[in-house]
C-alpha positions as CSV (number, residue, x, y, z in Angstrom):
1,X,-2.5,-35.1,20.3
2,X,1.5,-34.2,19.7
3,X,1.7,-30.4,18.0
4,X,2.2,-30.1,14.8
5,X,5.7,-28.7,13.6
6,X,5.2,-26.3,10.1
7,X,8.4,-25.4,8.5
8,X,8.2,-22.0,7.1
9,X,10.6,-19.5,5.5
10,X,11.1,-16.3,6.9
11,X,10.1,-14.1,4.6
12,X,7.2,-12.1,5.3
13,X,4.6,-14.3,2.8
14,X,6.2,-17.4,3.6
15,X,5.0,-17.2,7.3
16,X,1.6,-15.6,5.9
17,X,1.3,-18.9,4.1
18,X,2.4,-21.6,6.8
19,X,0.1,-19.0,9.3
20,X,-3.0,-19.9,7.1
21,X,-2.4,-22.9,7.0
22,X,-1.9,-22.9,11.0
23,X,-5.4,-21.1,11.3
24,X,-7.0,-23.9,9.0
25,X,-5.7,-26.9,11.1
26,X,-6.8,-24.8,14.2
27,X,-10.5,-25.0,12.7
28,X,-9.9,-28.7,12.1
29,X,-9.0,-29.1,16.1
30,X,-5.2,-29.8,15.2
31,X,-2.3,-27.9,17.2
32,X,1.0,-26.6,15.3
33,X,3.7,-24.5,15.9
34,X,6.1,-22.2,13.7
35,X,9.6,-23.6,12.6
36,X,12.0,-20.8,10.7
37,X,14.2,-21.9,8.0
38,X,16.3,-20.2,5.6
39,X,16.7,-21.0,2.1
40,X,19.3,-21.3,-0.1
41,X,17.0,-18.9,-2.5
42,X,16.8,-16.2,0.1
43,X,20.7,-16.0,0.9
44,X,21.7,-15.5,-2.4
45,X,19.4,-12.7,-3.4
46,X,22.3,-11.4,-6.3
47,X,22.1,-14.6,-8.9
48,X,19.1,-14.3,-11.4
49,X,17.0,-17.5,-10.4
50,X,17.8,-19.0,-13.7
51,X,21.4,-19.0,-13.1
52,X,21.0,-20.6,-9.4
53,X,20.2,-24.6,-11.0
54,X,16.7,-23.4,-9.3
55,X,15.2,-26.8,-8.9
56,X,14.0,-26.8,-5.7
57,X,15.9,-24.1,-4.4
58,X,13.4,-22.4,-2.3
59,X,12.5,-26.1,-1.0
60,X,15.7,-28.5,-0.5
61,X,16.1,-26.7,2.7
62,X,13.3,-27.7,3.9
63,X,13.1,-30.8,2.6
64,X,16.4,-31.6,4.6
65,X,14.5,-30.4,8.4
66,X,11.6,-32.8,7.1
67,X,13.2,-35.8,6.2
68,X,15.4,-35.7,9.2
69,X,12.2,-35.0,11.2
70,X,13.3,-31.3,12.6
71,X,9.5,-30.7,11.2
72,X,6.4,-32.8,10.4
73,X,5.4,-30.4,7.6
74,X,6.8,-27.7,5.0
75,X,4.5,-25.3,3.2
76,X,5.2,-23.9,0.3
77,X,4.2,-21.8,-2.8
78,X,3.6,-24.2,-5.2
79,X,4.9,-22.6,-8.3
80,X,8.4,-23.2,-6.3
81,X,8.1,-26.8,-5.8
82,X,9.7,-29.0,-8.5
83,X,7.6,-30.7,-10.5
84,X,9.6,-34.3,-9.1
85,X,9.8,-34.3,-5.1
86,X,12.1,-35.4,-2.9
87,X,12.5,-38.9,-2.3
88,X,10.3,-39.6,0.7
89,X,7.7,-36.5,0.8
90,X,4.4,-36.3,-0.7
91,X,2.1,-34.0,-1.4
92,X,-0.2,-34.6,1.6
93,X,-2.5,-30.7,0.5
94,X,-3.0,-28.1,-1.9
95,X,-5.3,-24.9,-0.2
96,X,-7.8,-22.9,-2.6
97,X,-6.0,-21.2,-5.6
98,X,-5.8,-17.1,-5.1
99,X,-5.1,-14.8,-8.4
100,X,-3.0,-16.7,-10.8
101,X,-2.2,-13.5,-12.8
102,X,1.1,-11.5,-13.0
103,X,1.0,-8.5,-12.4
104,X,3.2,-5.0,-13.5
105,X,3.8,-2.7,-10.8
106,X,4.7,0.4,-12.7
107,X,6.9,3.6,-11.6
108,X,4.9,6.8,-13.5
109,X,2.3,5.6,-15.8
110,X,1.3,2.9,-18.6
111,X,2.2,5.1,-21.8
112,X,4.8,3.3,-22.6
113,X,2.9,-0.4,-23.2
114,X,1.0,1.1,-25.6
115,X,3.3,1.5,-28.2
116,X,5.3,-2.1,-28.5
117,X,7.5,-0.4,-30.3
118,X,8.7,2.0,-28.1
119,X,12.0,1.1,-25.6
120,X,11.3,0.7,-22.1
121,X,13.0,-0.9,-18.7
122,X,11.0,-4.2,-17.0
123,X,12.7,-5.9,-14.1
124,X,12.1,-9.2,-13.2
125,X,14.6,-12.6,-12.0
126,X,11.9,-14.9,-14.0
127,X,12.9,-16.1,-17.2
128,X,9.0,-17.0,-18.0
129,X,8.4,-13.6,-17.5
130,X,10.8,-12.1,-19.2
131,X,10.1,-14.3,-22.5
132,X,6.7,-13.4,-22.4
133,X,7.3,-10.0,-21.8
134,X,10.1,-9.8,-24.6
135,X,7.7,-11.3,-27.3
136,X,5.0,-8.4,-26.7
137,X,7.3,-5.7,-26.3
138,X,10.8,-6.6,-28.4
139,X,12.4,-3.4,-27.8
140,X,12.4,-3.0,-23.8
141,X,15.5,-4.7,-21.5
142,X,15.2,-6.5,-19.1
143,X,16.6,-5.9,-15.5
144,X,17.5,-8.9,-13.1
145,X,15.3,-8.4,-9.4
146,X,15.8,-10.5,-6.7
147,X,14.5,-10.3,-3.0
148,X,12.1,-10.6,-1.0
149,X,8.3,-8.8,-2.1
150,X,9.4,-5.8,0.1
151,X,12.8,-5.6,-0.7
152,X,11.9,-6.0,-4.5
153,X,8.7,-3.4,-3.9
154,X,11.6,-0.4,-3.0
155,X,13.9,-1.7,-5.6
156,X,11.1,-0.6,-7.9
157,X,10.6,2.5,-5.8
158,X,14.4,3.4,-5.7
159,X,15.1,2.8,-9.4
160,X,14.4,4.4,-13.0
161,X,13.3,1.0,-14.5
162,X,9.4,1.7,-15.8
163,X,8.1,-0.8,-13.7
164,X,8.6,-4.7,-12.5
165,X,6.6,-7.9,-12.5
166,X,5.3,-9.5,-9.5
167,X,2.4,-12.8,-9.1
168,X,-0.4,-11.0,-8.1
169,X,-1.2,-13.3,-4.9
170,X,2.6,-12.5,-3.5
171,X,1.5,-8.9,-3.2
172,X,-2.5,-9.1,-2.4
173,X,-1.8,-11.9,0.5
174,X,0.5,-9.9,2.2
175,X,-1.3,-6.5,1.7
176,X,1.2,-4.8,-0.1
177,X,-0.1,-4.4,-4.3
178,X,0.6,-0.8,-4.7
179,X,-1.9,1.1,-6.5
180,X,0.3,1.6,-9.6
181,X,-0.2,-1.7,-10.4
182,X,-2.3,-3.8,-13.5
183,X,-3.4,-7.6,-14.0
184,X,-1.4,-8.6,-17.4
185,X,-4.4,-10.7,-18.0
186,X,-2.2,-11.5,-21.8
187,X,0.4,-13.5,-20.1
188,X,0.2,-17.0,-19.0
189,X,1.6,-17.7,-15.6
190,X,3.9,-20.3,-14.3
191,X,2.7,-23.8,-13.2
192,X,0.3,-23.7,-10.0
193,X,0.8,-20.2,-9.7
194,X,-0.9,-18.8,-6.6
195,X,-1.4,-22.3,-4.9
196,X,-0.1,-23.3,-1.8
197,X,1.2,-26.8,-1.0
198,X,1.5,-28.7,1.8
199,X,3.9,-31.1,2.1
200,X,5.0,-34.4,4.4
201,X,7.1,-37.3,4.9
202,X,5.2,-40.2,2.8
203,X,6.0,-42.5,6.0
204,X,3.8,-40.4,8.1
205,X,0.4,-41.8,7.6
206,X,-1.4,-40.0,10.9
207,X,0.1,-36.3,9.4
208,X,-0.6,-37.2,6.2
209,X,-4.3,-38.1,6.7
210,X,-4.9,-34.8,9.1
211,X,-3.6,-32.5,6.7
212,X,-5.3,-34.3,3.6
213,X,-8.6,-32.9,5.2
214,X,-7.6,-29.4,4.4
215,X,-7.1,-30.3,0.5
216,X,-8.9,-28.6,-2.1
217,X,-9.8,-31.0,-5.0
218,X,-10.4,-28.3,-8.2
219,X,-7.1,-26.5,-7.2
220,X,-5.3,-30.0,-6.7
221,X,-6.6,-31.2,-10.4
222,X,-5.8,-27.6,-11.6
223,X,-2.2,-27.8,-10.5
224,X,-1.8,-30.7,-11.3
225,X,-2.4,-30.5,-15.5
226,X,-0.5,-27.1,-15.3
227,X,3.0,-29.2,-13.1
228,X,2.4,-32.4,-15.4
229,X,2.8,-30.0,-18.9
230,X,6.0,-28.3,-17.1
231,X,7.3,-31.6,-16.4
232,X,6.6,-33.8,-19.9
233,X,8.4,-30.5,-22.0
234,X,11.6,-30.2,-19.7
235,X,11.3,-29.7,-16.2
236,X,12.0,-26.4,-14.1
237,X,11.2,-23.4,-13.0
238,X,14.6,-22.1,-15.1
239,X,12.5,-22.6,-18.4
240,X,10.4,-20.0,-20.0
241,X,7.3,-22.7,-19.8
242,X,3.8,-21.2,-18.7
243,X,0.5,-23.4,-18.0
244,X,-3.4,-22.6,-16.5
245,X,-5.7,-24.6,-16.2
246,X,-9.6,-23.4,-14.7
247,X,-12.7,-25.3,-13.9
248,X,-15.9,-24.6,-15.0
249,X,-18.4,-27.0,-13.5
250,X,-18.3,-29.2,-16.2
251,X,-15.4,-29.2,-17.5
252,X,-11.7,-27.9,-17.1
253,X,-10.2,-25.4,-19.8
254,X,-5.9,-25.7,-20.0
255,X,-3.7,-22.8,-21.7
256,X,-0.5,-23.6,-22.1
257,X,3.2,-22.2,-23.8
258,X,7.0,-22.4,-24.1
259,X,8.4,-19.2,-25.2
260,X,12.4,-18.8,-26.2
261,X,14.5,-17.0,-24.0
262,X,14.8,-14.0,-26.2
263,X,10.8,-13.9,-26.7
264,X,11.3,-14.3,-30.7
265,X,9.2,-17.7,-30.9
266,X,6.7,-18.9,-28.8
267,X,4.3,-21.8,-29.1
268,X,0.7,-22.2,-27.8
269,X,-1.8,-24.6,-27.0
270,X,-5.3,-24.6,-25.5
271,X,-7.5,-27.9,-24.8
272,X,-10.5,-28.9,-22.9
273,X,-11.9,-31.8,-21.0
274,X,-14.8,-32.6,-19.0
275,X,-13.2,-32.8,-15.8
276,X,-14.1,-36.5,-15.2
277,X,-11.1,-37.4,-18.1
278,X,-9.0,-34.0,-17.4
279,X,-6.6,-35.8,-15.0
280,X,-3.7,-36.5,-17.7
281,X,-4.9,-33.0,-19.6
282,X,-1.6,-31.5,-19.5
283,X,0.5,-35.0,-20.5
284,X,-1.6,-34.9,-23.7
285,X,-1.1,-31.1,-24.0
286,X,2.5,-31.3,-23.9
287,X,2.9,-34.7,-25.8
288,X,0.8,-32.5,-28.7
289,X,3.0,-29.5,-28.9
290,X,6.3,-31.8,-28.8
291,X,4.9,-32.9,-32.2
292,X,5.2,-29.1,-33.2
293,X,8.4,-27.0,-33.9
294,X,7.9,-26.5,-30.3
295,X,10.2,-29.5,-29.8
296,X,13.2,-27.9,-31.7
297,X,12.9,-24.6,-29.1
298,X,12.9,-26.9,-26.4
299,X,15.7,-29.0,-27.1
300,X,17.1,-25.5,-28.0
301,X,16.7,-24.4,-24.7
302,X,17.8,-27.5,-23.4
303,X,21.6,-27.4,-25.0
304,X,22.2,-23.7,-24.1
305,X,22.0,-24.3,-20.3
Protein backbone atom coordinates (compact mmCIF):
# COMPACT_ATOMS: atom_id res chain seq x y z
CA UNK A 1 0.00 0.00 0.00
CA UNK A 2 1.73 3.51 -1.20
CA UNK A 3 2.19 5.88 2.13
CA UNK A 4 0.09 8.44 2.67
CA UNK A 5 1.42 12.07 2.24
CA UNK A 6 -0.42 14.67 5.05
CA UNK A 7 0.19 18.25 4.35
CA UNK A 8 0.51 20.10 7.60
CA UNK A 9 1.48 23.57 8.69
CA UNK A 10 4.27 24.11 10.91
CA UNK A 11 2.96 25.48 13.66
CA UNK A 12 3.00 23.65 16.73
CA UNK A 13 -1.05 22.64 16.66
CA UNK A 14 -1.09 22.31 13.11
CA UNK A 15 1.29 19.26 13.22
CA UNK A 16 -0.60 18.14 16.59
CA UNK A 17 -3.62 18.02 14.31
CA UNK A 18 -2.19 16.25 11.02
CA UNK A 19 -0.21 13.89 13.95
CA UNK A 20 -3.79 12.70 15.21
CA UNK A 21 -4.86 12.19 12.33
CA UNK A 22 -1.55 10.10 11.43
CA UNK A 23 -2.23 8.00 14.73
CA UNK A 24 -5.89 7.36 13.59
CA UNK A 25 -4.97 6.02 10.09
CA UNK A 26 -2.21 4.00 11.83
CA UNK A 27 -5.15 2.24 13.92
CA UNK A 28 -6.98 1.82 10.59
CA UNK A 29 -3.67 -0.10 9.07
CA UNK A 30 -2.89 2.94 6.65
CA UNK A 31 0.87 4.40 6.47
CA UNK A 32 1.41 8.34 6.15
CA UNK A 33 4.15 10.60 6.38
CA UNK A 34 4.54 14.38 7.40
CA UNK A 35 4.74 17.16 4.60
CA UNK A 36 5.60 20.90 6.00
CA UNK A 37 4.10 23.83 4.37
CA UNK A 38 3.94 27.35 5.10
CA UNK A 39 1.05 29.54 4.82
CA UNK A 40 0.44 32.67 3.62
CA UNK A 41 -1.41 33.35 7.17
CA UNK A 42 1.67 32.44 9.11
CA UNK A 43 4.23 34.78 7.07
CA UNK A 44 2.34 37.66 7.56
CA UNK A 45 1.73 37.62 11.32
CA UNK A 46 1.41 41.87 11.35
CA UNK A 47 -2.07 42.34 9.18
CA UNK A 48 -5.28 41.79 11.45
CA UNK A 49 -6.87 38.63 9.72
CA UNK A 50 -9.70 40.79 8.56
CA UNK A 51 -7.61 42.97 6.59
CA UNK A 52 -5.63 39.87 4.83
CA UNK A 53 -8.90 39.03 2.16
CA UNK A 54 -8.74 35.82 4.63
CA UNK A 55 -10.65 33.43 2.55
CA UNK A 56 -8.76 30.57 2.65
CA UNK A 57 -5.71 31.98 3.70
CA UNK A 58 -4.45 29.49 6.04
CA UNK A 59 -5.53 26.79 3.28
CA UNK A 60 -4.69 28.00 -0.47
CA UNK A 61 -1.24 26.87 0.25
CA UNK A 62 -2.07 23.78 0.66
CA UNK A 63 -4.55 23.52 -1.57
CA UNK A 64 -1.79 24.44 -4.29
CA UNK A 65 0.76 21.04 -2.91
CA UNK A 66 -2.65 19.01 -3.20
CA UNK A 67 -3.94 19.73 -6.39
CA UNK A 68 -0.52 19.46 -8.02
CA UNK A 69 -0.21 16.16 -6.08
CA UNK A 70 3.02 17.32 -3.80
CA UNK A 71 0.52 15.64 -1.09
CA UNK A 72 -2.51 13.30 -1.04
CA UNK A 73 -4.03 15.03 1.96
CA UNK A 74 -4.21 18.48 3.90
CA UNK A 75 -5.63 18.70 7.41
CA UNK A 76 -6.97 21.51 8.66
CA UNK A 77 -8.87 23.35 11.43
CA UNK A 78 -12.04 23.68 10.20
CA UNK A 79 -13.10 27.04 11.31
CA UNK A 80 -10.20 28.05 8.72
CA UNK A 81 -11.52 26.37 5.78
CA UNK A 82 -13.78 28.51 3.49
CA UNK A 83 -17.09 27.68 3.45
CA UNK A 84 -16.69 27.13 -0.78
CA UNK A 85 -13.53 24.77 -1.48
CA UNK A 86 -11.29 24.70 -4.05
CA UNK A 87 -12.12 23.43 -7.30
CA UNK A 88 -11.16 19.87 -7.22
CA UNK A 89 -10.97 18.91 -3.25
CA UNK A 90 -13.51 17.51 -1.15
CA UNK A 91 -14.12 17.09 2.11
CA UNK A 92 -13.18 13.35 2.33
CA UNK A 93 -13.31 13.62 6.98
CA UNK A 94 -14.22 15.64 9.80
CA UNK A 95 -12.64 14.00 13.40
CA UNK A 96 -14.79 14.29 16.75
CA UNK A 97 -15.48 17.95 17.76
CA UNK A 98 -13.16 19.16 21.01
CA UNK A 99 -14.44 22.43 23.09
CA UNK A 100 -16.12 24.78 20.77
CA UNK A 101 -15.85 27.66 23.37
CA UNK A 102 -13.63 30.79 23.39
CA UNK A 103 -11.91 31.36 25.84
CA UNK A 104 -10.15 34.71 27.86
CA UNK A 105 -6.84 34.22 28.99
CA UNK A 106 -6.44 37.07 31.43
CA UNK A 107 -3.22 39.00 32.76
CA UNK A 108 -4.20 39.73 36.79
CA UNK A 109 -7.73 38.89 37.54
CA UNK A 110 -11.51 39.07 36.29
CA UNK A 111 -12.58 42.40 38.18
CA UNK A 112 -12.76 44.17 35.40
CA UNK A 113 -15.72 41.99 33.46
CA UNK A 114 -17.87 42.58 36.06
CA UNK A 115 -18.55 46.01 35.67
CA UNK A 116 -19.46 46.38 31.60
CA UNK A 117 -19.11 49.66 32.22
CA UNK A 118 -15.73 49.91 33.19
CA UNK A 119 -12.72 50.50 30.34
CA UNK A 120 -10.50 47.72 29.79
CA UNK A 121 -7.77 46.28 27.03
CA UNK A 122 -8.86 42.74 25.03
CA UNK A 123 -6.57 41.60 22.20
CA UNK A 124 -7.61 39.54 19.57
CA UNK A 125 -7.06 39.48 15.27
CA UNK A 126 -10.89 38.05 15.07
CA UNK A 127 -13.41 40.33 14.08
CA UNK A 128 -16.15 37.80 15.49
CA UNK A 129 -14.62 38.10 18.54
CA UNK A 130 -14.09 41.41 18.88
CA UNK A 131 -17.96 42.22 17.86
CA UNK A 132 -19.06 39.97 20.44
CA UNK A 133 -16.83 41.21 22.86
CA UNK A 134 -17.55 44.96 21.96
CA UNK A 135 -21.47 44.37 22.45
CA UNK A 136 -20.92 43.09 26.22
CA UNK A 137 -18.43 45.34 27.23
CA UNK A 138 -18.84 48.85 24.96
CA UNK A 139 -16.12 50.65 26.73
CA UNK A 140 -12.96 48.36 26.35
CA UNK A 141 -10.46 48.58 23.01
CA UNK A 142 -9.53 46.26 21.22
CA UNK A 143 -5.84 45.26 20.37
CA UNK A 144 -4.93 43.50 17.07
CA UNK A 145 -2.88 39.71 18.03
CA UNK A 146 -1.49 37.77 15.54
CA UNK A 147 0.84 34.59 15.72
CA UNK A 148 1.10 31.56 16.48
CA UNK A 149 -0.72 30.11 20.15
CA UNK A 150 2.82 30.54 21.71
CA UNK A 151 3.87 33.51 20.17
CA UNK A 152 0.36 35.06 21.01
CA UNK A 153 0.50 33.21 24.67
CA UNK A 154 3.85 35.71 25.54
CA UNK A 155 2.29 38.55 23.72
CA UNK A 156 -0.26 38.38 26.44
CA UNK A 157 2.51 37.74 28.99
CA UNK A 158 4.72 40.66 27.76
CA UNK A 159 1.97 43.23 27.51
CA UNK A 160 -0.38 45.47 29.78
CA UNK A 161 -3.55 44.54 27.77
CA UNK A 162 -6.09 42.80 30.58
CA UNK A 163 -6.20 39.70 28.78
CA UNK A 164 -6.76 38.05 25.09
CA UNK A 165 -9.12 35.60 23.46
CA UNK A 166 -8.07 32.26 22.28
CA UNK A 167 -10.60 28.93 21.00
CA UNK A 168 -10.34 26.84 23.77
CA UNK A 169 -9.27 23.56 21.75
CA UNK A 170 -6.02 25.67 20.17
CA UNK A 171 -4.78 25.89 23.70
CA UNK A 172 -6.07 22.40 25.51
CA UNK A 173 -4.70 20.24 22.37
CA UNK A 174 -1.52 21.52 22.56
CA UNK A 175 -1.21 21.57 26.41
CA UNK A 176 -0.74 25.08 26.89
CA UNK A 177 -4.34 26.83 28.52
CA UNK A 178 -2.75 28.77 31.20
CA UNK A 179 -4.48 28.65 34.41
CA UNK A 180 -5.62 32.39 34.27
CA UNK A 181 -7.89 31.40 31.79
CA UNK A 182 -12.21 31.16 31.65
CA UNK A 183 -14.79 29.42 29.13
CA UNK A 184 -16.87 32.71 27.86
CA UNK A 185 -19.67 30.17 27.72
CA UNK A 186 -21.93 33.92 26.50
CA UNK A 187 -20.30 34.00 23.23
CA UNK A 188 -21.08 32.08 20.29
CA UNK A 189 -18.14 30.72 18.35
CA UNK A 190 -17.12 30.77 14.78
CA UNK A 191 -18.47 28.08 12.31
CA UNK A 192 -17.05 24.45 13.11
CA UNK A 193 -15.01 25.70 15.69
CA UNK A 194 -12.87 23.05 17.23
CA UNK A 195 -13.32 20.48 14.28
CA UNK A 196 -10.72 19.16 12.33
CA UNK A 197 -11.00 18.53 8.55
CA UNK A 198 -9.62 16.35 6.30
CA UNK A 199 -9.30 17.14 3.02
CA UNK A 200 -8.51 15.42 -0.64
CA UNK A 201 -8.37 15.67 -4.30
CA UNK A 202 -12.15 14.69 -5.38
CA UNK A 203 -10.31 12.52 -8.26
CA UNK A 204 -8.83 10.35 -5.76
CA UNK A 205 -11.43 7.77 -5.05
CA UNK A 206 -8.86 5.02 -3.11
CA UNK A 207 -7.80 8.19 -0.56
CA UNK A 208 -10.94 9.42 -0.39
CA UNK A 209 -12.65 6.12 0.72
CA UNK A 210 -9.65 5.27 3.39
CA UNK A 211 -9.91 8.50 4.95
CA UNK A 212 -13.88 8.58 4.93
CA UNK A 213 -13.57 5.62 7.50
CA UNK A 214 -12.13 7.99 10.05
CA UNK A 215 -15.25 10.50 9.68
CA UNK A 216 -17.41 11.30 12.46
CA UNK A 217 -21.05 11.76 11.40
CA UNK A 218 -22.67 14.11 14.49
CA UNK A 219 -19.56 16.49 14.09
CA UNK A 220 -19.85 16.32 10.21
CA UNK A 221 -23.84 17.28 10.52
CA UNK A 222 -22.80 19.72 13.27
CA UNK A 223 -20.39 21.59 11.04
CA UNK A 224 -22.11 21.44 8.56
CA UNK A 225 -25.51 23.71 9.71
CA UNK A 226 -22.96 25.99 11.48
CA UNK A 227 -20.54 26.49 7.57
CA UNK A 228 -24.06 26.48 5.55
CA UNK A 229 -25.49 29.64 8.00
CA UNK A 230 -21.86 31.44 7.39
CA UNK A 231 -22.16 30.80 3.92
CA UNK A 232 -26.11 31.79 2.95
CA UNK A 233 -25.50 35.43 5.16
CA UNK A 234 -22.07 36.37 3.33
CA UNK A 235 -19.36 34.18 3.34
CA UNK A 236 -15.94 34.48 5.40
CA UNK A 237 -14.13 34.20 8.19
CA UNK A 238 -13.57 38.38 7.82
CA UNK A 239 -17.37 38.71 9.05
CA UNK A 240 -18.37 39.07 12.60
CA UNK A 241 -20.92 35.83 11.86
CA UNK A 242 -20.96 33.08 14.84
CA UNK A 243 -22.94 29.55 14.54
CA UNK A 244 -23.20 26.14 17.01
CA UNK A 245 -25.01 23.65 16.51
CA UNK A 246 -25.13 20.35 19.25
CA UNK A 247 -26.72 17.01 19.18
CA UNK A 248 -28.81 15.58 21.59
CA UNK A 249 -29.84 12.16 20.62
CA UNK A 250 -32.88 13.19 19.17
CA UNK A 251 -32.49 16.01 17.88
CA UNK A 252 -29.90 18.83 16.97
CA UNK A 253 -30.16 22.39 18.73
CA UNK A 254 -28.48 25.53 16.28
CA UNK A 255 -27.44 29.08 17.86
CA UNK A 256 -26.64 31.39 15.60
CA UNK A 257 -25.64 35.55 15.08
CA UNK A 258 -24.20 38.41 13.04
CA UNK A 259 -22.99 41.11 15.10
CA UNK A 260 -21.72 44.71 13.50
CA UNK A 261 -18.25 45.45 13.65
CA UNK A 262 -18.42 47.97 16.34
CA UNK A 263 -20.68 45.48 18.55
CA UNK A 264 -23.74 48.17 18.66
CA UNK A 265 -26.36 45.65 16.88
CA UNK A 266 -26.40 42.23 16.91
CA UNK A 267 -29.04 39.73 15.68
CA UNK A 268 -29.88 36.25 17.08
CA UNK A 269 -31.48 33.13 16.16
CA UNK A 270 -31.92 29.75 17.79
CA UNK A 271 -33.88 26.64 16.03
CA UNK A 272 -34.25 22.92 16.45
CA UNK A 273 -34.72 19.88 14.44
CA UNK A 274 -34.93 16.29 15.00
CA UNK A 275 -31.71 15.39 13.42
CA UNK A 276 -33.39 13.21 10.69
CA UNK A 277 -34.54 16.82 8.89
CA UNK A 278 -31.60 18.96 10.50
CA UNK A 279 -29.41 18.69 7.37
CA UNK A 280 -30.43 22.16 5.72
CA UNK A 281 -30.89 23.62 9.52
CA UNK A 282 -28.64 26.38 9.15
CA UNK A 283 -29.97 27.39 5.28
CA UNK A 284 -33.38 27.89 7.00
CA UNK A 285 -31.67 29.66 9.96
CA UNK A 286 -30.06 32.08 7.85
CA UNK A 287 -32.83 32.45 5.12
CA UNK A 288 -35.02 33.48 8.54
CA UNK A 289 -32.88 36.21 9.90
CA UNK A 290 -32.24 37.68 6.24
CA UNK A 291 -36.02 38.47 6.60
CA UNK A 292 -34.97 40.52 9.87
CA UNK A 293 -33.07 43.92 10.03
CA UNK A 294 -30.31 41.47 10.09
CA UNK A 295 -30.23 41.86 6.37
CA UNK A 296 -29.59 45.76 6.37
CA UNK A 297 -26.23 44.92 8.91
CA UNK A 298 -25.25 42.53 6.53
CA UNK A 299 -25.35 44.36 3.48
CA UNK A 300 -23.81 47.02 5.81
CA UNK A 301 -21.00 45.07 6.41
CA UNK A 302 -20.83 44.04 3.00
CA UNK A 303 -20.31 47.74 1.35
CA UNK A 304 -17.75 48.85 3.97
CA UNK A 305 -15.07 46.14 2.97
Amino acid sequence: MAIIKIGTRESQLAVWQATLVQTILAQHQVKSELHYIKSDGDIDLITPLYALGVQGVFTKTLDAALLSKKIDIAVHSMKDVPTQLAKGIVQAAVLPRASFNDILVYKNDTNFLENTQLPAVIATSSIRRKAQWLHRYPNHTIENLRGNVNTRLQKVANSQWHGAIFAAAGLERIYLRPEKSIDLTWMLPAPAQGAIMVVCREEDIATYQMINAINDVPTELCTKIERDFLQALMGGCSTPISALATCTDKEVIFKGNITATDGKLQYNIEKRAAINLAKNLGFEAANELLLTDAKMLIESIKNAK
